[in-house]
N, C-alpha and C positions, 0 to 999 in steps of 0.2 A: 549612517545608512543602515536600514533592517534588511536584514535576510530573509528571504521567503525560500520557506521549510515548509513541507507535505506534514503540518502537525501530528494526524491520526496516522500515519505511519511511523513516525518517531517516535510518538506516544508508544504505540504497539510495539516497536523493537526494542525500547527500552524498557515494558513494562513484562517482555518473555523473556527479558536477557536476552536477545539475542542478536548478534552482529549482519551488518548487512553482506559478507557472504554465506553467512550460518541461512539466512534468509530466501538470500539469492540462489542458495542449492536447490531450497525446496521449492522454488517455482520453475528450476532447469534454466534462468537466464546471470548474467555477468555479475559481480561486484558491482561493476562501472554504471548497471544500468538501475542497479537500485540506488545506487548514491545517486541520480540523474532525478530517478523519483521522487526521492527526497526533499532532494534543491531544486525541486521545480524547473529543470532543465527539460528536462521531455515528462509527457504528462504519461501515465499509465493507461496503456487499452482497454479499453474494453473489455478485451478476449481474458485480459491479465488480472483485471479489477474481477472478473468472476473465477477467474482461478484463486486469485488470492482471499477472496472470501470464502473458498470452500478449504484453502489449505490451513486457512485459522481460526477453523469452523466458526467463522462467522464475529469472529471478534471486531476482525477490520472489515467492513462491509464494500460490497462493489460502491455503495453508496458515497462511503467513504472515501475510498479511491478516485468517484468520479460522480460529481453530487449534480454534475450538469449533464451527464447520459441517464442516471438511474432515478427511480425515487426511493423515500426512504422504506423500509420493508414496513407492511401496513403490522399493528399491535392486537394481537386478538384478545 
């Protein structure tokens, strides 16, 4: 049985080193609720998906987060 994993977040935490409370600080919510992102337990807001693209200046994109609210940022 495969496990469904938030790729581009996993990608992202483990390509800044950094753990999912190291993470979880900088957007002000739980441990609990980025492992939930993760494993595809509860999906990421919105409100969150544009936070966290502005806290990783842009590495992880809202797009990322949520490819079915956002599109992908246009390439000039």
């Amino acid at each position: 049985m495969s496990k469904n994993i938030h790729k581009k977040l996993a990608e992202y935490l483990k390509s800044e080193g950094l753990s999912q409370q190291a993470f979880a600080d900088q957007l002000g919510v739980t441990q609990g609720l980025v492992y939930q992102w993760l494993n595809m337990v509860l999906r990421i807001s919105a409100e969150k998906a544009v936070q966290i693209e502005t806290v990783t200046n842009g590495k992880l994109t809202r797009y990322d987060c949520r490819p079915d609210l956002f599109f992908p940022a246009a390439v000039s």
